[in-house]
C-alpha positions in Angstrom: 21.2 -17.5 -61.8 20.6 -19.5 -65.1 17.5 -20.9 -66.0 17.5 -24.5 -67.8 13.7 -24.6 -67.9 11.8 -22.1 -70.4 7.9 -22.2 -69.5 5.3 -21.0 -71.9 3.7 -17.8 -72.1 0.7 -18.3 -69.8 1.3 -18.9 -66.2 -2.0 -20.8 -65.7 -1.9 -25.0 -66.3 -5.3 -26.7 -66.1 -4.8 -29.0 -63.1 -4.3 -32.6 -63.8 -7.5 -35.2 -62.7 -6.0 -38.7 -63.0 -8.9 -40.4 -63.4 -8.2 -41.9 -66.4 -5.3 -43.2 -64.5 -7.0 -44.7 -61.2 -6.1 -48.0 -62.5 -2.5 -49.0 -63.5 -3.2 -52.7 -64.8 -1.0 -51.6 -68.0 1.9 -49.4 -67.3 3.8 -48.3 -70.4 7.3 -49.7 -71.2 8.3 -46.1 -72.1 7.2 -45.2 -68.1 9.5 -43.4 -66.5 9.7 -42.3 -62.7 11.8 -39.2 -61.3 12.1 -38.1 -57.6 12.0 -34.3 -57.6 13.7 -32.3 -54.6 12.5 -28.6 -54.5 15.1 -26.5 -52.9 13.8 -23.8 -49.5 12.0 -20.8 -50.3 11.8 -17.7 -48.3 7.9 -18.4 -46.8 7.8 -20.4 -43.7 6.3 -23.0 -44.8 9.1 -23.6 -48.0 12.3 -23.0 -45.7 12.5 -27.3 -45.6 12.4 -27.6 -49.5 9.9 -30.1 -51.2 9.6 -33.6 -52.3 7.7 -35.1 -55.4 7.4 -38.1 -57.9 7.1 -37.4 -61.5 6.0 -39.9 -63.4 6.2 -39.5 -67.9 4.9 -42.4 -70.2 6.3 -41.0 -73.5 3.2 -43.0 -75.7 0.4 -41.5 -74.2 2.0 -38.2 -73.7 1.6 -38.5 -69.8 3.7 -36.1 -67.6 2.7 -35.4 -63.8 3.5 -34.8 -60.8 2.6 -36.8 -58.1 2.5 -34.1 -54.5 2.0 -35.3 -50.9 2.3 -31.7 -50.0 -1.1 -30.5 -50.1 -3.8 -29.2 -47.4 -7.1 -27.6 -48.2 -7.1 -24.2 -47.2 -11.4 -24.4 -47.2 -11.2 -27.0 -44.5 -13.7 -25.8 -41.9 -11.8 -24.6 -38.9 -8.6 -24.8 -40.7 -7.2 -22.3 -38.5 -8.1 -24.4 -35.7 -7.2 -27.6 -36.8 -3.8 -26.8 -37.9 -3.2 -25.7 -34.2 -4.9 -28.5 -33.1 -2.1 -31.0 -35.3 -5.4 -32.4 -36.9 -5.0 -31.2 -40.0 -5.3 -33.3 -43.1 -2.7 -33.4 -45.9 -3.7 -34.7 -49.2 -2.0 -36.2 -52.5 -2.4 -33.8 -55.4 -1.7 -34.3 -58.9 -0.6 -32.1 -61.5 1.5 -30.9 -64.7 5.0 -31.3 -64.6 4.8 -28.3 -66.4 2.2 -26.5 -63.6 4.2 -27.5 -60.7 7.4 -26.0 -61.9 5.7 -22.9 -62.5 5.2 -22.3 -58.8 8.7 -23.1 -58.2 10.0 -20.8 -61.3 7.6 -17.6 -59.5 9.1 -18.5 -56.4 12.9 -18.7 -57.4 13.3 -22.1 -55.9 15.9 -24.4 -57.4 14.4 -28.0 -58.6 16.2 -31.1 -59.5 14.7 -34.4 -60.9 16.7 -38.4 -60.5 15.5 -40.6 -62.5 14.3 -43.9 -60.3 16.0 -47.2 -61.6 13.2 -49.5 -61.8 12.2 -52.4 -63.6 8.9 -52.5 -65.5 7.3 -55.1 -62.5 8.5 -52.5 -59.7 7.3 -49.1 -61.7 3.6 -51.3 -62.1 3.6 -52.0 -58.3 4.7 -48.4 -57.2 1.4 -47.1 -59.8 -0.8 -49.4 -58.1 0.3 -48.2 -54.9 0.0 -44.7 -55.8 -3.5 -45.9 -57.1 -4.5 -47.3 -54.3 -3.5 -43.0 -52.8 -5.4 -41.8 -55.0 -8.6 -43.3 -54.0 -11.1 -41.2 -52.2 -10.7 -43.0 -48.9 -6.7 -42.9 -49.3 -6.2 -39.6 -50.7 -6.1 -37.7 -47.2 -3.6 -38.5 -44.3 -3.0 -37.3 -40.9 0.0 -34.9 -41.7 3.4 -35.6 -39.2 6.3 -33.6 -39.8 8.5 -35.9 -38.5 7.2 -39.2 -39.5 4.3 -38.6 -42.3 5.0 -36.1 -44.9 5.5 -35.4 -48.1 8.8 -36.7 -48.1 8.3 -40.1 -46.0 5.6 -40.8 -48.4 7.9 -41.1 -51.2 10.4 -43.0 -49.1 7.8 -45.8 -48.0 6.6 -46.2 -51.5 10.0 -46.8 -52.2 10.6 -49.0 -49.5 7.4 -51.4 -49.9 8.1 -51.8 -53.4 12.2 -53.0 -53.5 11.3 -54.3 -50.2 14.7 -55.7 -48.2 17.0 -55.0 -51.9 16.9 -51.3 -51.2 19.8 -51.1 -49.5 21.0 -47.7 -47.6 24.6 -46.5 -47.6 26.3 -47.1 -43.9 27.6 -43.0 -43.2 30.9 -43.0 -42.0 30.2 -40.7 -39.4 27.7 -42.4 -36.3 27.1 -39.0 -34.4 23.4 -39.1 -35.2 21.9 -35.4 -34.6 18.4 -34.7 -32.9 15.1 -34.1 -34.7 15.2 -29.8 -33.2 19.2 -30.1 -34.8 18.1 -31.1 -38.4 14.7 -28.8 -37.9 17.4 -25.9 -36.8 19.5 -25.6 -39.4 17.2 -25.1 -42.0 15.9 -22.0 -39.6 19.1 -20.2 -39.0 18.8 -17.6 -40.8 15.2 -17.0 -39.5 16.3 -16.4 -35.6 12.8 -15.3 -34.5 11.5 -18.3 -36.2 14.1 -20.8 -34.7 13.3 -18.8 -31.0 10.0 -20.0 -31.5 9.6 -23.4 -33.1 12.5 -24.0 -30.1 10.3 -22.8 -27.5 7.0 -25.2 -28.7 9.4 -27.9 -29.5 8.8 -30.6 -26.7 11.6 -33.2 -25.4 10.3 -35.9 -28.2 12.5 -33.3 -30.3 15.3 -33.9 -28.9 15.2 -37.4 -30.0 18.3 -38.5 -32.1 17.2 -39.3 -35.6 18.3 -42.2 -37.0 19.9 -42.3 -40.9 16.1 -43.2 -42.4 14.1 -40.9 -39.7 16.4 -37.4 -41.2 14.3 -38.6 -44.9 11.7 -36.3 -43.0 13.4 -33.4 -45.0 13.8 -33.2 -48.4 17.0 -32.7 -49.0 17.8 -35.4 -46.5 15.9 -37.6 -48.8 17.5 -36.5 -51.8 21.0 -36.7 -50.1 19.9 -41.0 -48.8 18.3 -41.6 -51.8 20.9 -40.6 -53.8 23.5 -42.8 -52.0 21.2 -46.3 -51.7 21.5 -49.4 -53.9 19.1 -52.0 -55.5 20.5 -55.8 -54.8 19.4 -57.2 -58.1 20.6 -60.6 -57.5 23.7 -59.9 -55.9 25.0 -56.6 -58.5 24.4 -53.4 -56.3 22.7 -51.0 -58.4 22.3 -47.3 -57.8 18.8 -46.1 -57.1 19.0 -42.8 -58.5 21.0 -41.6 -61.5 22.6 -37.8 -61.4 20.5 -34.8 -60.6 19.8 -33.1 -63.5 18.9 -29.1 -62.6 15.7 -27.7 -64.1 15.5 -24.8 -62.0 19.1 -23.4 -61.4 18.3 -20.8 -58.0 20.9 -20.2 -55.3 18.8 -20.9 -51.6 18.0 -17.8 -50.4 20.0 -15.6 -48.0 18.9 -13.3 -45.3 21.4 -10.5 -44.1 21.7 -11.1 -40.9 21.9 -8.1 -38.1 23.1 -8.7 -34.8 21.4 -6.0 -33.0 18.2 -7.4 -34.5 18.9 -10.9 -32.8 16.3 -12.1 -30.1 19.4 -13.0 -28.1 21.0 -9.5 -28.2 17.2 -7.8 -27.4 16.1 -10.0 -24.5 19.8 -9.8 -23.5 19.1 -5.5 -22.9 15.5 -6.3 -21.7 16.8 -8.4 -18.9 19.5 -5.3 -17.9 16.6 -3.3 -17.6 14.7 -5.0 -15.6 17.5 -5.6 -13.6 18.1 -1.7 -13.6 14.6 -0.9 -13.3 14.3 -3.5 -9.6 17.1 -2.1 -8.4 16.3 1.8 -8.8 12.0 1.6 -8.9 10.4 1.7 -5.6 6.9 3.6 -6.2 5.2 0.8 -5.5 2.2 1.4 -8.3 5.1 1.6 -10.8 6.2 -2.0 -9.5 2.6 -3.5 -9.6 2.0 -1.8 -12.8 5.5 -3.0 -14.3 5.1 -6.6 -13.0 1.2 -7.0 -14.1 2.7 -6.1 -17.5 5.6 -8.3 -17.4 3.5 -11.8 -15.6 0.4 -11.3 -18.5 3.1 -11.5 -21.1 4.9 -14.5 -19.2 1.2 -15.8 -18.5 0.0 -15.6 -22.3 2.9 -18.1 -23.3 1.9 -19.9 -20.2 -1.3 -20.8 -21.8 0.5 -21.1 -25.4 2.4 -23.9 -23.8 -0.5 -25.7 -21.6 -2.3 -25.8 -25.3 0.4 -27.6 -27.0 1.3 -29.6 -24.6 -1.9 -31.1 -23.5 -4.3 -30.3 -25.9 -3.3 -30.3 -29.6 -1.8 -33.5 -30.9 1.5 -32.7 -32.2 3.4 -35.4 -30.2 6.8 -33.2 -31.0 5.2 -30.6 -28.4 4.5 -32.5 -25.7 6.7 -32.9 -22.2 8.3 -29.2 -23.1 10.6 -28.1 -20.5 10.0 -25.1 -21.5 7.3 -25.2 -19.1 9.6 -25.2 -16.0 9.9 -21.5 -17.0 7.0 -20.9 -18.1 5.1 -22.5 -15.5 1.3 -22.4 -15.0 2.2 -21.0 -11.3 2.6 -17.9 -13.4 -0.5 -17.6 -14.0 -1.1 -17.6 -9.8 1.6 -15.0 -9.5 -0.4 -12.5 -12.1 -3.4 -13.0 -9.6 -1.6 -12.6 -6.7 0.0 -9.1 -8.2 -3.3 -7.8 -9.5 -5.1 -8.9 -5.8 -2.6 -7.5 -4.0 -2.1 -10.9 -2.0 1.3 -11.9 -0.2 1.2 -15.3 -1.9 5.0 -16.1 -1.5 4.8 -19.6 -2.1 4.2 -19.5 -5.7 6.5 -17.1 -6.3 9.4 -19.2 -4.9 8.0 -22.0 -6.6 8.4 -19.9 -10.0 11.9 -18.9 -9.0 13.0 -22.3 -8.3 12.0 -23.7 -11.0 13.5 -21.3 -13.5 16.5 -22.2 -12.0 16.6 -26.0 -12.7 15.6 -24.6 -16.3 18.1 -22.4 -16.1 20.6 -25.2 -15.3 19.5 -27.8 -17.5 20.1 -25.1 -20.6 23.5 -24.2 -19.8 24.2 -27.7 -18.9 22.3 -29.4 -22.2 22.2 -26.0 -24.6 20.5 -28.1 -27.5 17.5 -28.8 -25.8 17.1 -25.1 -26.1 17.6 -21.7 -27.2 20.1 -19.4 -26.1 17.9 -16.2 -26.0 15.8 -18.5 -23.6 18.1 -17.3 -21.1 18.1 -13.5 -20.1 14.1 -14.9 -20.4 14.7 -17.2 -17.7 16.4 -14.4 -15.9 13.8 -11.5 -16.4 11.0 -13.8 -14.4 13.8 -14.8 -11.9 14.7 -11.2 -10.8 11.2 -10.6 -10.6 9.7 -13.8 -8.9 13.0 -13.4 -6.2 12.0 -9.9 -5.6 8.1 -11.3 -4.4 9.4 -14.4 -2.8 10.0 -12.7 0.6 13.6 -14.0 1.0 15.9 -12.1 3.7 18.7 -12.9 2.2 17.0 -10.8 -1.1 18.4 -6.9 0.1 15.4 -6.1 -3.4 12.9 -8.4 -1.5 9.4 -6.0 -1.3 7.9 -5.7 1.8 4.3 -4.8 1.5 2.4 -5.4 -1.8 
């Protein structure tokens, strides 16, 4: 690890107020603007990395960070209204000098571009973050997909050069989906990816087009870096070089095979498999399966609450739900009243077979530990569906 930036003493900044700096009707000739790309920290929230403008004027001595990236933890209900996806995100301005210091705590790696812009395009991208800034402005309906700290930066860019920002055509076409670019940055977080997967709906699995993947950071840097300016015909880079001001490597998690959801819900679903082919006290069976239906039951009613009552459009139509079906929820009642209610027990089992069948048949719509999952609630739903052909079918419940 080297270290390129060398802080002062004191680890507190006072917090930039831009008041002074509401109004950009003069913008320094000495103004210059830098995209900064933070690289992914070890908290859930930083595995994505970070996106910034800095913006210096030399004369009056101005240095700050301009930071998209921001929520008010003293939001009332914030608990709720993050759950809800109606959380606000704000702008935020600060030091340079106070922003880095986070990163330098945190042993995240930052790199700043300078922007190539003329002196008329760096006064229209001011106003424009001006016109943020105002009280009205300041907050925004955060989208992790389509409205975040990264997008913000891009559509500044974008309104300002207008149709001479030009992006560079990739050579390769395969375009990946939105739960493919979200999944790589979780990799080496399995539990993590097991469960973003499992609230990830089928808008997800939408591909993501060359300007939708600036959603992430890096992916912005990576665009960015490669786009043009058409000044009047001579194609001009947008960004110069990275220059390193916090030299990190991205952090890496040992992994541990035995530790991996696939591997333990892989040995859950043997014994449960083991367990309904030896148990026949039939307390330990109602026992066993109230257990195992409330735990089904309680990410039954996870799903029904993203899916039809939050408003993060990326959770909505989840096939996860075929598994997880509300009919579960009629199957714990049916256990706990001791009622013969075959029907919805079938209606479980059949359905965790066309989800079984559509993750082995389209594996990226899912997760793999999804399936000794899907299994465990088969074995158990086939075993109360009153089948002949099931030699484990119970006869009396």
């Amino acid at each position: 690890m080297g270290l390129f930036w060398q802080p002062d003493s004191s680890i507190f900044f006072p917090r930039y107020r831009p008041t002074q700096f509401n109004l950009f009707s003069q913008v320094p000739s000495d103004t210059s603007v830098f995209l900064i790309t933070c690289g992914p920290g070890i908290e859930t929230y930083s595995h994505y990395g970070h996106s910034a403008l800095r913006v210096t004027m030399a004369g009056p001595g101005t240095d700050i960070v301009y930071n998209w990236g921001v929520f008010d933890f003293s939001t009332p209900h914030f608990a709720y209204r993050f759950a809800k996806g109606r959380l606000d995100y704000m702008l935020d301005t600060e030091t340079t000098r106070r922003f880095l210091q986070t990163y330098l705590y945190e042993k995240r790696w930052v790199q700043i571009q300078k922007i190539n812009l003329s002196a008329s395009e760096k006064k229209m991208l001011m106003e424009l973050i001006s016109e943020n800034l105002k009280p009205e402005n300041v907050r925004y309906r955060y989208d992790f997909f389509y409205d975040d700290c990264s997008t913000r930066i891009r559509d500044l860019l974008e309104k300002v050069l207008g149709s001479r920002l030009v992006y560079s055509s990739p050579a390769e076409k395969k375009q990946p989906t939105f739960r493919f670019l979200v999944g790589t940055y979780q990799a080496q977080y399995p539990w993590l990816d097991l469960g973003i997967d499992l609230l990830m709906g089928t808008p997800s699995d939408r591909k993501a087009s060359d300007r939708d993947k600036m959603f992430l950071p890096l992916e912005l840097q990576n665009s960015l870096s490669e786009a043009y300016v058409n000044n009047n015909g001579k194609m001009i880079p947008l960004l110069q070089n990275p220059e390193t001001v916090l030299d990190y490597s991205d952090p890496v998690i040992k992994q541990n095979f035995l530790l991996h959801p696939f591997f333990i819900f892989t040995l859950l679903c043997i014994a449960v498999i083991i367990f309904t082919a030896m148990v026949k006290s039939r307390l330990a069976v109602k026992i066993f399966d109230i257990i195992l239906y409330s735990i089904y039951s309680c990410l039954s009613l996870l799903l029904i609450f993203t899916n039809f009552i939050t408003s993060h459009h990326q959770m909505k139509y989840n096939l996860s739900m075929l598994w997880i079906s509300p009919f579960v929820l009629i199957c714990l009642a049916a256990i706990i009243l001791n009622k013969e209610w075959v029907g919805w027990f079938r209606a479980v089992l059949i359905l965790c077979l066309i989800a079984l069948a559509i993750l082995i048949a389209f594996p990226v719509v899912g997760n793999t530990a999804f399936m000794p999952l899907i299994l465990i609630i088969m074995v158990r739903s086939s075993v109360r569906s009153g089948y002949s052909w099931n030699p484990l079918t119970l006869k009396t419940f």
